[in-house]
C-alpha positions as CSV (number, residue, x, y, z in Angstrom):
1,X,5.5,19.2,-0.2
2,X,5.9,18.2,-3.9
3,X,4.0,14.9,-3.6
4,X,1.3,16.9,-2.0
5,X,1.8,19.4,-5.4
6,X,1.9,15.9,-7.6
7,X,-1.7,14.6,-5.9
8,X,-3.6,17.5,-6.7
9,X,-2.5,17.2,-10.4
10,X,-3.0,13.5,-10.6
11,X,-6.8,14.2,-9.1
12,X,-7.3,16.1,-12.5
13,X,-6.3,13.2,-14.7
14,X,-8.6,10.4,-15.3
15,X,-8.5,7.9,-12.6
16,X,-7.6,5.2,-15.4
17,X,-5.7,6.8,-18.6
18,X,-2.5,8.4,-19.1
19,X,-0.7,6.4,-17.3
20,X,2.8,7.8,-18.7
21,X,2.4,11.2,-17.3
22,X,1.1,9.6,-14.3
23,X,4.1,7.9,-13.9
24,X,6.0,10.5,-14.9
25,X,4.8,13.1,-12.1
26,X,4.8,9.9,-9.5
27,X,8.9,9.1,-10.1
28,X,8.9,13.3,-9.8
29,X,7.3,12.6,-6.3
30,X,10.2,10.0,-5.6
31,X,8.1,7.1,-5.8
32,X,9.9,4.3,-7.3
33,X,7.8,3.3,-10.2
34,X,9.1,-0.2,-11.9
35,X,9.0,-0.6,-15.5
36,X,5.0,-1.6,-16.4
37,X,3.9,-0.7,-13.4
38,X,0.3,1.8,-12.9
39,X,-1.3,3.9,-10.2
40,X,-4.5,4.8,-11.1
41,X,-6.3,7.9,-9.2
42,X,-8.3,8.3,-6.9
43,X,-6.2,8.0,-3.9
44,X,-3.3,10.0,-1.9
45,X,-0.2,9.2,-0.8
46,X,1.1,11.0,2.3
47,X,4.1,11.5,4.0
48,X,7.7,11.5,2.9
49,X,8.5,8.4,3.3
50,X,10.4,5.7,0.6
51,X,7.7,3.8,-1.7
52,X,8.6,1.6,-4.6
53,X,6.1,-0.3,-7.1
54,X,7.4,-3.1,-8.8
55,X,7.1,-4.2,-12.6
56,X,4.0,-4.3,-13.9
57,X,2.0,-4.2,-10.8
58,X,-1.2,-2.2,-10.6
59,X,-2.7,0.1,-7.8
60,X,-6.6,0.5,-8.6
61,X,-8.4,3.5,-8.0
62,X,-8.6,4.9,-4.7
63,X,-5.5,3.5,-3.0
64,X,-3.9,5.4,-0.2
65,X,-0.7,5.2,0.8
66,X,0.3,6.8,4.3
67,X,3.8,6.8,4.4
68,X,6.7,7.5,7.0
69,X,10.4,8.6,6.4
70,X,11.2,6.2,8.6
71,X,9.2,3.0,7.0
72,X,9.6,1.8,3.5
73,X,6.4,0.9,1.4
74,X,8.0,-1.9,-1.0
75,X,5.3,-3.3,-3.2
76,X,6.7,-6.5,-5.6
77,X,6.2,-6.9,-8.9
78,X,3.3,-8.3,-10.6
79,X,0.7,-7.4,-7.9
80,X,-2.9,-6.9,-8.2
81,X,-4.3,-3.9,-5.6
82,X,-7.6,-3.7,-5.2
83,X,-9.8,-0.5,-5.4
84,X,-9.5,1.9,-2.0
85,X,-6.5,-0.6,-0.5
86,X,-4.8,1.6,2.5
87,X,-1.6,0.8,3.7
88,X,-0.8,2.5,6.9
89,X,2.9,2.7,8.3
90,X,2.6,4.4,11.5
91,X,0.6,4.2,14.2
92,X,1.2,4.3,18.3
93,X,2.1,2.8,21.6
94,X,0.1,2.8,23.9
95,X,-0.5,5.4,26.5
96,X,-1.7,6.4,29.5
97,X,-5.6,6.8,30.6
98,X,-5.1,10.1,29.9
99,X,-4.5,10.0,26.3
100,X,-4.4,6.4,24.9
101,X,-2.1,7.2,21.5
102,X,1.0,7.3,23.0
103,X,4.4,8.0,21.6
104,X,4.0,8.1,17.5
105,X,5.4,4.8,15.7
106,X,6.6,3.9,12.4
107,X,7.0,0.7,10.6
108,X,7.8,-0.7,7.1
109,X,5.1,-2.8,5.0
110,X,6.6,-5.3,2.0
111,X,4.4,-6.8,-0.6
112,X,5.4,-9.6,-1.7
113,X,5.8,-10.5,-6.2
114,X,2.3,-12.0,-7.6
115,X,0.0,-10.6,-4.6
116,X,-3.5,-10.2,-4.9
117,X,-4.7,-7.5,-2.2
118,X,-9.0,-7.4,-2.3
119,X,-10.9,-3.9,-2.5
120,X,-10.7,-2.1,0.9
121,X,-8.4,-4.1,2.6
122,X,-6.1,-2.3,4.7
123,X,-2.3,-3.0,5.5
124,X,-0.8,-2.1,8.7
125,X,3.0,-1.2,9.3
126,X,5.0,-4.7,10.3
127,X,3.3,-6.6,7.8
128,X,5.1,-8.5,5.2
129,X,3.0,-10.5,2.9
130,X,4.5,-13.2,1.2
131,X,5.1,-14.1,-2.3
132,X,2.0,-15.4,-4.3
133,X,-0.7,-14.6,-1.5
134,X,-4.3,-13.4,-2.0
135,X,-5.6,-11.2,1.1
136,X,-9.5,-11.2,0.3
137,X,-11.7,-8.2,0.0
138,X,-12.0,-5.6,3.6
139,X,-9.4,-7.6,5.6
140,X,-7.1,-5.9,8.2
141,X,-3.5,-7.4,8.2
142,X,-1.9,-6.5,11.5
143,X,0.5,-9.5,11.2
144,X,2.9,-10.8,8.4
145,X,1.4,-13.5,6.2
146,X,3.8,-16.2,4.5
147,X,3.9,-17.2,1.0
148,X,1.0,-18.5,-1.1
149,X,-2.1,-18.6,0.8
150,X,-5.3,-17.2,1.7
151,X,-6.0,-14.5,4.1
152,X,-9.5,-13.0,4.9
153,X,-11.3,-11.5,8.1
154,X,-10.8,-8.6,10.6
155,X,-8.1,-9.3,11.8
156,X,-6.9,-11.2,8.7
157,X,-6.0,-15.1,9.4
158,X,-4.8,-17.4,6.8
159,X,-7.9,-19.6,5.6
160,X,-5.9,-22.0,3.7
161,X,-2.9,-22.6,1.4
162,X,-2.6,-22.1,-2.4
163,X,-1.3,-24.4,-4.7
């Protein structure tokens, strides 16, 4: 209940200043904000569940953040996220014809340090991106992606290593 208290105050604030009190009222939220790092507005977070920011990274306007008290959100430090990024911890088995969501599921998502993730993408639970990667602009990662490359599409594939 408080960080739904804590995301109607920070949808007053302007979506890129006062980044202190923003920070301030996030930690009061018990979201783990790193030294250096900003959440601009814009966006929700939901749910209960843990979610730490690492040093100096930066969530851009719009972000959502669905998470699950039983699936950590750890984002590493020195990461870029792009405008409108969703990351997504639960989701479902599936179920009969009858009603194809079946039982309710949870699972953690872990950014690696030095990521890049493009505007809109969205990050499933189960995913752990590597260290260094870049996930381009509207991709859907359903599956972990390893260090320092390329990722792009619907469902996101690596397109090729970075130095």
């Amino acid at each position: 209940m408080i960080r739904h208290f804590v995301n109607l105050i920070l949808l007053r604030l302007p979506p890129t200043r006062l980044f202190g009190l923003r920070s301030a009222l996030l930690r009061f939220a018990k979201i783990d904000m790193a030294q250096g790092a900003r959440m601009c507005g814009g966006g929700w977070i939901y749910g209960g569940g843990r979610v730490s920011i690492g040093a100096n990274s930066w969530l851009s306007p719009g972000c959502t953040i669905y998470s699950h008290t039983d699936a950590a959100i750890d984002i590493g430090a020195n990461c870029d996220i792009g405008p409108q990024v969703v990351f997504v911890t639960g989701s479902h088995e599936q179920g009969t014809a009858g009603r194809r969501a079946g039982t309710g599921t949870a699972e953690s998502i872990r950014i690696g340090h030095g990521c890049w993730i493009g505007a809109r993408s969205t990050i499933l639970g189960g995913v752990e991106i590597g260290d260094g990667c870049i996930v381009a602009a509207g991709a859907v990662v359903t599956e972990s992606l390893p260090p320092n490359v390329l990722a792009a599409g619907v469902p996101a594939v690596v397109k090729r290593p970075l130095d």
